[in-house]
C-alpha positions in Angstrom: 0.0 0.0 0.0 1.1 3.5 -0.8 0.6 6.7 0.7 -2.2 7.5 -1.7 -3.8 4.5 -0.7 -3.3 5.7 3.2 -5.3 9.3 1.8 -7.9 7.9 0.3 -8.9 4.8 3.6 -8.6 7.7 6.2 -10.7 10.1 3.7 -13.7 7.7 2.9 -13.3 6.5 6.5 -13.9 10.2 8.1 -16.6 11.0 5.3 -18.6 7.7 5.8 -18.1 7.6 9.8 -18.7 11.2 10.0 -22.0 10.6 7.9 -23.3 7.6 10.1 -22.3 8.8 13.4 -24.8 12.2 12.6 -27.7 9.5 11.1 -27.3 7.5 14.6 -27.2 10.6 16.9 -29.9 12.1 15.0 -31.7 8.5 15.2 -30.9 8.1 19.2 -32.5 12.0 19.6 -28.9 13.0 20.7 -27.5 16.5 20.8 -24.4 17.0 18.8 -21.2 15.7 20.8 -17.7 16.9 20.0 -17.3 13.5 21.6 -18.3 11.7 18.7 -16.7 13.8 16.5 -13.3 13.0 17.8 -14.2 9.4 18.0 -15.0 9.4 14.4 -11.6 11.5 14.0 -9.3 8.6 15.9 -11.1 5.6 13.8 -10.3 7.2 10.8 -6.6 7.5 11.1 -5.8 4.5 13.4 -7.4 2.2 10.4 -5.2 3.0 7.6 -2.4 3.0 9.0 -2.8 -0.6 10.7 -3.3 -1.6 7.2 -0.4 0.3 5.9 2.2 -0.8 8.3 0.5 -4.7 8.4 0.5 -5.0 4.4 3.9 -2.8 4.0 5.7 -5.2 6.9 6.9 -1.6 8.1 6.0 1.7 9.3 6.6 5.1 7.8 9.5 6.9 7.6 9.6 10.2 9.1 9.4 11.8 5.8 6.2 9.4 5.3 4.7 10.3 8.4 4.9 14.0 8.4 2.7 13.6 4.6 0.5 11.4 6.4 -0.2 13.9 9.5 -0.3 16.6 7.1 -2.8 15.5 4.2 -5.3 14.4 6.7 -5.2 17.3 8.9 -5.8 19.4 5.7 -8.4 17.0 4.8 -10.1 17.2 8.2 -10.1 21.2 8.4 -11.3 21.5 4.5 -14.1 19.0 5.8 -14.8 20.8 9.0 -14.5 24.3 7.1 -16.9 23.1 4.5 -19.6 21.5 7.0 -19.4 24.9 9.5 -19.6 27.3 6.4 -22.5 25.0 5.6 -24.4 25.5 8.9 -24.0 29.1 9.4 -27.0 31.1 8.7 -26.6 33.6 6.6 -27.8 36.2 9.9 -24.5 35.0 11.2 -22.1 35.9 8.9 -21.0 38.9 11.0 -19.7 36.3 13.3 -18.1 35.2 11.3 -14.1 35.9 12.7 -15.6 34.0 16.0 -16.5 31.2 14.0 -12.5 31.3 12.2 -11.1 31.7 15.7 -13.1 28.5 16.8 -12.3 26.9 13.6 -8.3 27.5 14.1 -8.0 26.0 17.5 -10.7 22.8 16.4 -8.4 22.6 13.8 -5.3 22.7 15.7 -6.2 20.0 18.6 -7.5 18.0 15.5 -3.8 18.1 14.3 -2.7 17.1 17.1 -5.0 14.3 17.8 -3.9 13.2 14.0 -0.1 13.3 15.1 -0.6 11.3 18.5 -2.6 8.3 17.2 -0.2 7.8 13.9 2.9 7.9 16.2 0.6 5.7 18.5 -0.5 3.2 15.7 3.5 2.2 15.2 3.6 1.3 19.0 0.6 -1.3 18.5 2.2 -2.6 15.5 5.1 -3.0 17.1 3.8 -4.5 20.4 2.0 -7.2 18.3 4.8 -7.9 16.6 3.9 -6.8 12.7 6.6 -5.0 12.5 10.6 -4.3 14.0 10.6 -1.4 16.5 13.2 0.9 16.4 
């Protein structure tokens, strides 16, 4: 599997959990959790990596994972940026430097809960044994 491949799991992963999580809150009369959100978030990058490093034999490089951590935390804000932009009644738009400010730290702990759980995703691999550790 190549990098490419990596994109496009954790993208139709985050679209297609991100689309049933809202059916089944919506379903279960929940109110919109960031919980779930972040859930979704951690499913979608854990999975493709597991399959890269089990199908590969090995994990990425550092050069690998910094195009990994990047590309889906651009994916994730464009995503995010779309769905907000989206939801915002046009009555709001004044708001609208609240709603970037909000946007801009969501986006940031995203990032960072991408760059944890790739970097934790090599320690699984190498505690079952899929691949060397280093």
């Amino acid at each position: 599997m190549d990098l490419k491949g990596v994109f496009w799991r954790f993208a139709v992963a985050y679209v297609g959990l991100t689309i049933l999580a809202s059916i089944v809150i919506r379903l279960l009369g929940l109110s919109s959790n960031s919980g779930f959100t972040v859930a979704v978030l951690i499913g979608s990058v854990m999975w493709p990596c597991l399959e890269f490093g089990k199908r590969n034999k090995r994990y990425f490089t550092a050069q690998e994972k910094n195009v990994v951590v990047a590309s889906f935390a651009a994916f994730n804000i464009a995503l995010q940026g779309l769905v907000g932009i989206a939801v915002i009644p046009s009555s709001q738009m004044e708001n609208l430097s609240i709603f970037l400010a909000i946007f801009l730290i969501f986006g940031l702990i995203h990032a960072a809960i991408i760059y944890f759980f790739v970097g934790l995703v090599k320690k699984q691999l190498v505690k079952q044994g899929v691949i060397a550790g280093e």
